[in-house]
Structures are given as C-alpha cells and as structure tokens.
DSSP file (Angstrom, degrees, kcal/mol; ACC not computed):
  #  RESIDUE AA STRUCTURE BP1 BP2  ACC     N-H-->O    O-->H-N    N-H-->O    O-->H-N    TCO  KAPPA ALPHA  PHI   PSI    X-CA   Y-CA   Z-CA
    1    1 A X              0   0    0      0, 0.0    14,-0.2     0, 0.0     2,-0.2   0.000 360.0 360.0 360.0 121.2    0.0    0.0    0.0
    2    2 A X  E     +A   14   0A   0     12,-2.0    12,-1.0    13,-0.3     2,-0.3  -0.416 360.0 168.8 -21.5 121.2    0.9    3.3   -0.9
    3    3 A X  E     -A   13   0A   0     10,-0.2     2,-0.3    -2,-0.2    10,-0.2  -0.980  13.6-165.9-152.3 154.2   -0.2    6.7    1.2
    4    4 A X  E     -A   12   0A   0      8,-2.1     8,-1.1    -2,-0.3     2,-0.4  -0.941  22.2-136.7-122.7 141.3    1.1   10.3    0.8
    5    5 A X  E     -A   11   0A   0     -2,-0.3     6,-0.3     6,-0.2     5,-0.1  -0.906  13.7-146.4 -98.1 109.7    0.1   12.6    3.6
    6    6 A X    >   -     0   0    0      4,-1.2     3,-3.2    -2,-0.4     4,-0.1  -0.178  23.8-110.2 -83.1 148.8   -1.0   15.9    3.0
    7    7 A X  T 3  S+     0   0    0      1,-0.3    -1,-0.1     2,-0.2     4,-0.1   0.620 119.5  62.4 -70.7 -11.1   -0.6   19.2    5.0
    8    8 A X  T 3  S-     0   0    0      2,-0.1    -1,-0.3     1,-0.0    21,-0.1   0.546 120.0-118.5 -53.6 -14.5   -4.3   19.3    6.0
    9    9 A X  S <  S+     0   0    0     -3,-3.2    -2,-0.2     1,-0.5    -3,-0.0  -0.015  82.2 115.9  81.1 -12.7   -3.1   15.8    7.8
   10   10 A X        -     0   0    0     -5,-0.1    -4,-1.2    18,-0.1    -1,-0.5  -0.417  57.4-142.0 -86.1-164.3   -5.4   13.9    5.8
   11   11 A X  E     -AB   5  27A   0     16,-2.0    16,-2.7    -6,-0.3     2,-0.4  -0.715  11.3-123.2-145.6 179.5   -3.8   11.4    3.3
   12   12 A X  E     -A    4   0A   0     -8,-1.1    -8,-2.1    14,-0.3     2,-0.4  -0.935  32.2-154.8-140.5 114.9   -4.1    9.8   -0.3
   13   13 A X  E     +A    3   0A   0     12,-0.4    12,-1.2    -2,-0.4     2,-0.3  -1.000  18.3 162.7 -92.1  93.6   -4.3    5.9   -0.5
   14   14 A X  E     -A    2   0A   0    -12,-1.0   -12,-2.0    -2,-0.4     3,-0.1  -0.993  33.5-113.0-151.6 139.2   -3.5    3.8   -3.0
   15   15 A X        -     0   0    0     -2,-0.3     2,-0.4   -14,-0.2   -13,-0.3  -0.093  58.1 -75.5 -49.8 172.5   -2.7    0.0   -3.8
   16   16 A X  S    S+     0   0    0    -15,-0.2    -1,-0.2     1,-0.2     3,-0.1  -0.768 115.0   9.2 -30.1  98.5    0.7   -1.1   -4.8
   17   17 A X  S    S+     0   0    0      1,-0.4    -1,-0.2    -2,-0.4    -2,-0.1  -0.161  99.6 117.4 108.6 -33.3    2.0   -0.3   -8.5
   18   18 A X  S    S-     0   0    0      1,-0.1    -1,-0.4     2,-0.1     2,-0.4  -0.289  79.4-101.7 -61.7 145.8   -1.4    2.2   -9.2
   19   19 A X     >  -     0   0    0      1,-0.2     4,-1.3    -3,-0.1    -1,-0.1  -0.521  29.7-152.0 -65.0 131.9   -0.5    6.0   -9.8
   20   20 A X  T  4 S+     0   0    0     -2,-0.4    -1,-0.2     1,-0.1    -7,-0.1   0.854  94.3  55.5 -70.4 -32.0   -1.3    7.9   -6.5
   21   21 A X  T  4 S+     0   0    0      1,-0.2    -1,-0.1    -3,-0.1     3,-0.1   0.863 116.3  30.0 -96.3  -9.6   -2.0   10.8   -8.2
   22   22 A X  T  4 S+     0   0    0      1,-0.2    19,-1.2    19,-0.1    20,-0.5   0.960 124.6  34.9 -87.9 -38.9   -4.8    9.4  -10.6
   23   23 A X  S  < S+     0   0    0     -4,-1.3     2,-0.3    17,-0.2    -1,-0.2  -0.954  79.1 122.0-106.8 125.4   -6.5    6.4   -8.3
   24   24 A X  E     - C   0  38A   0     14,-2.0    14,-1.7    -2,-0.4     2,-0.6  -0.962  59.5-117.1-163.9-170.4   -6.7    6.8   -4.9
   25   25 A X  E     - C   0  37A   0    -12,-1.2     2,-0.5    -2,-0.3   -12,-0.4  -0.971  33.5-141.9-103.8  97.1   -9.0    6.9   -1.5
   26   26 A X  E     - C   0  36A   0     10,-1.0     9,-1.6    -2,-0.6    10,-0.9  -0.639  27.1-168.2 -73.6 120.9   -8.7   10.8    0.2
   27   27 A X  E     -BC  11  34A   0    -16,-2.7   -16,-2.0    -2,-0.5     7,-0.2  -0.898  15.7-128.6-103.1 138.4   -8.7    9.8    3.9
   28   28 A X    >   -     0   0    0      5,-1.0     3,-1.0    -2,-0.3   -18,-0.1  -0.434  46.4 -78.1 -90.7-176.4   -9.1   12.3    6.4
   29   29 A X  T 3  S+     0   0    0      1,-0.3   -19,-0.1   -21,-0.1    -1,-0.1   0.336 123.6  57.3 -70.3   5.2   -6.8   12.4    9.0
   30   30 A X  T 3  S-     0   0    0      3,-0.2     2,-0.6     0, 0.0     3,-0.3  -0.033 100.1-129.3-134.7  52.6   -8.0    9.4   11.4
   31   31 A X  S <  S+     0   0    0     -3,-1.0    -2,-0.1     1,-0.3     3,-0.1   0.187  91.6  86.0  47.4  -1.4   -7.6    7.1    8.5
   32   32 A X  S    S+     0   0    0     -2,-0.6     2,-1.1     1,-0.2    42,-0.5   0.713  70.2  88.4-135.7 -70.3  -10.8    5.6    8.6
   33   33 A X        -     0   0    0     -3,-0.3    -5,-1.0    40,-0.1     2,-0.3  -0.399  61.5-145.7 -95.5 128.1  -13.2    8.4    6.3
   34   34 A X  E     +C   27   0A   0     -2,-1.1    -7,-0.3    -7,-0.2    38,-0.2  -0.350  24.2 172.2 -41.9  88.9  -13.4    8.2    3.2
   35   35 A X  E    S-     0   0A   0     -9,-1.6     2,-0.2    -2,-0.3    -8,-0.2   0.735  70.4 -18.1 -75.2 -39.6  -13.6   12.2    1.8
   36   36 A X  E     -C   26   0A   0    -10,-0.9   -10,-1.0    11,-0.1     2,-0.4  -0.894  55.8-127.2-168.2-177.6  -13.3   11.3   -2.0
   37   37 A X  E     -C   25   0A   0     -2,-0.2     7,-5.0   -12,-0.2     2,-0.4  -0.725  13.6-160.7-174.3 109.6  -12.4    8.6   -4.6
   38   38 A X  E     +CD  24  43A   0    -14,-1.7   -14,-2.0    -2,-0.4     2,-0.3  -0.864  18.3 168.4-100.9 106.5  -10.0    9.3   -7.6
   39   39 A X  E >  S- D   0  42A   0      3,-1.8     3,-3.2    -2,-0.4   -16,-0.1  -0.851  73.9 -10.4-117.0 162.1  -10.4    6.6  -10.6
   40   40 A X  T 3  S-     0   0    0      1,-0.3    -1,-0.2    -2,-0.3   -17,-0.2   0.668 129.4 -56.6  52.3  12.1   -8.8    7.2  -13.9
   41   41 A X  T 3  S+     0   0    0    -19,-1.2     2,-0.3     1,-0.2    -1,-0.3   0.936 117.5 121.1  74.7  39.8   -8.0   10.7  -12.8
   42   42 A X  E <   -D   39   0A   0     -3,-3.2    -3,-1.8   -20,-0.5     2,-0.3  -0.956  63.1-126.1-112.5  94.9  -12.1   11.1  -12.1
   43   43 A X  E     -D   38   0A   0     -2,-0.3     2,-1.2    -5,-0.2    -5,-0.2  -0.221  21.4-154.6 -31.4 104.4  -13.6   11.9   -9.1
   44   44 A X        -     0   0    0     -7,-5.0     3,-0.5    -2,-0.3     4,-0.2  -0.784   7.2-169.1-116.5 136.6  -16.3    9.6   -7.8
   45   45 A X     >  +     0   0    0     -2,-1.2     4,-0.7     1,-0.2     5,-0.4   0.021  52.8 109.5 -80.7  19.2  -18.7   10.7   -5.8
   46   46 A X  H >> S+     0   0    0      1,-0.2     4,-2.9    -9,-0.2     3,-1.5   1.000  90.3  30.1 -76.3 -48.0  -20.1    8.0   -4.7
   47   47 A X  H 3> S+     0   0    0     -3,-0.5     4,-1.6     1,-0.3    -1,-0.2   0.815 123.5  49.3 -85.8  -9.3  -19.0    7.9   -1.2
   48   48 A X  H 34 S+     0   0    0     -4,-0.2    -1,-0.3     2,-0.2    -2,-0.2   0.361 104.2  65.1 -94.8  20.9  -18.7   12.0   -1.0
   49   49 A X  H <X S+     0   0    0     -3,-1.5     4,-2.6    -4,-0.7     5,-0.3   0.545 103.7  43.1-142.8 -81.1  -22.2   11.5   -2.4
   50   50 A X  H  X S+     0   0    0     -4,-2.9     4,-1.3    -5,-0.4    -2,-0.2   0.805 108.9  56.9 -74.6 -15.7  -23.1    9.7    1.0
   51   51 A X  H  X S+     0   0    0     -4,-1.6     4,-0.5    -5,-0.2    -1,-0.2   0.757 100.8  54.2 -56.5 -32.2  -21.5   12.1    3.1
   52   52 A X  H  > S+     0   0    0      2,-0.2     4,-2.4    -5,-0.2    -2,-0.2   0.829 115.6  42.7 -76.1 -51.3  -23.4   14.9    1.7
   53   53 A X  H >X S+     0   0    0     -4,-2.6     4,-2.7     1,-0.3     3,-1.6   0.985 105.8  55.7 -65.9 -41.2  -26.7   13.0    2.6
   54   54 A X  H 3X S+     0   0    0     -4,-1.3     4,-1.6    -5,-0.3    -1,-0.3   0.778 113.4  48.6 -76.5 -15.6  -25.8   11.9    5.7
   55   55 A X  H 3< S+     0   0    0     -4,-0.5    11,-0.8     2,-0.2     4,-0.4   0.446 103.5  59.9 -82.6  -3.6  -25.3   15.7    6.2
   56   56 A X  H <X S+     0   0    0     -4,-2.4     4,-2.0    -3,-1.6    -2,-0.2   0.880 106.9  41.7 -52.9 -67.4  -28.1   16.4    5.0
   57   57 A X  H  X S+     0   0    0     -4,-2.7     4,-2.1     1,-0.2    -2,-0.2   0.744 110.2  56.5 -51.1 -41.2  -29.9   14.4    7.6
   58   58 A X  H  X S+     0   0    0     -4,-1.6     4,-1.9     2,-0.2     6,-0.3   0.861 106.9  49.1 -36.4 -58.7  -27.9   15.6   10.3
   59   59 A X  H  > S+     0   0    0     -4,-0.4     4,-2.0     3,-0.2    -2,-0.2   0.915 107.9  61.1 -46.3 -67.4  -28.9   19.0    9.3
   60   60 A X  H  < S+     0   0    0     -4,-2.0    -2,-0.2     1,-0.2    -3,-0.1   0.918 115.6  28.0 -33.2 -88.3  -32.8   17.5    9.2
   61   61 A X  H  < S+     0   0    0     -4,-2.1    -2,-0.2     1,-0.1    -1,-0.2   0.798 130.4  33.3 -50.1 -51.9  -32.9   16.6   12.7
   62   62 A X  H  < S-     0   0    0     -4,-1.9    -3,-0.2     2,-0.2    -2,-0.2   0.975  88.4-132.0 -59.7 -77.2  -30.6   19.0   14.5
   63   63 A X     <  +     0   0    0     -4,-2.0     2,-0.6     1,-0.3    -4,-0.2   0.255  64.1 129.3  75.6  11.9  -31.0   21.8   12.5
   64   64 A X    >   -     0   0    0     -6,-0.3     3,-0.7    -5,-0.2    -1,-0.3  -0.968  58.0-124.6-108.0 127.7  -27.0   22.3   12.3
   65   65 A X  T 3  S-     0   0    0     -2,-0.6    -9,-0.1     1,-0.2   -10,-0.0  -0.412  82.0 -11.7 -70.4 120.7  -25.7   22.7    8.9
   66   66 A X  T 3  S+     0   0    0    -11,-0.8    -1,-0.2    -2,-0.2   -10,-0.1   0.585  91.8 131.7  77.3   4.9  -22.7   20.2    7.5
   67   67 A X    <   +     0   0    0     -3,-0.7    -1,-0.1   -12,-0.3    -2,-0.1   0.851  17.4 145.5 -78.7 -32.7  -22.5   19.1   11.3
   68   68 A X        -     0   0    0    -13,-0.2     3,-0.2    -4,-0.2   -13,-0.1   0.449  50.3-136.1  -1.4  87.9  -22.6   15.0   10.1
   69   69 A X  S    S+     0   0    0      1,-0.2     2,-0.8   -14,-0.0    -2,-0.0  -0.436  80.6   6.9 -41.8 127.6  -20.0   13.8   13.2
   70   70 A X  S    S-     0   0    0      2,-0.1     2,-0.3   -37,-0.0    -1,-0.2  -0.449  98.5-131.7 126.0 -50.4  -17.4   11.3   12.1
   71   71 A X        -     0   0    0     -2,-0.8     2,-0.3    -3,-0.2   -37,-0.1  -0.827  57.2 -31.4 108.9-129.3  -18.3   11.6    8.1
   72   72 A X  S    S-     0   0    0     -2,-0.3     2,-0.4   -38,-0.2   -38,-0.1  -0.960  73.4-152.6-112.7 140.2  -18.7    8.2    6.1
   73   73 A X              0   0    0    -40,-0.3   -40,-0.1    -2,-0.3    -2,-0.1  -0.803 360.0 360.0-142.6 135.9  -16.7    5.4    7.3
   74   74 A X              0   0    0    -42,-0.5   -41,-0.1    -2,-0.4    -1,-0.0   0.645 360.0 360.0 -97.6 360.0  -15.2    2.6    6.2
C-alpha cells in the first residue's frame, strides 16, 4: 500500500504499482473516512455522495448545517 500525507493531515491511498496521483481513496486524518475517490484521474462521488446526505440528515434533525459527526466510514 501506498499513502502520501497531505498538510491538512489527511492522506491519499493507494494499492501497490497504481498511480497515487490518478487512483486513490482521500482519507481524512483518522484514516478511517473516506472524503473522496479518484479513478482514472475522475472523481467519484459515490462515497462523497453519502456524506453529503448523511449531512443532509444531520442537518434535518438538529438543525445544524454540514454538522454530520465522524463523516462516512469505512
């Protein structure tokens, strides 16, 4: 496995042999959520896609904007 860390502290993931900078997992800085997901030099949204909702929802009940605790997790 592959990782770069970035000066925000979160990091960049990636298997053995892949380019880091075109495929990778963006991890925030307690390794564990997932922020984003780089294929082919693409963003997919799928899991920042569920983060958005689940901060949606957050938002729904609380009333606090963006507040989701923890983010999506893998």
């Amino acid at each position: 496995m592959q990782y770069k860390q970035l000066s925000d502290g979160s990091y960049i993931v990636a298997p053995d042999g892949a380019n880091l900078h075109t495929d990778h997992l963006h991890l925030a800085s307690d390794r564990k959520t997932v922020l984003s997901h780089k294929v082919n030099g693409e963003h997919s949204y799928k899991y920042s896609n569920t983060r958005r909702s689940l901060s949606d929802l957050w938002e729904d009940i609380t009333g606090l904007a963006n507040k989701f605790p923890g983010g999506f997790k893998l």
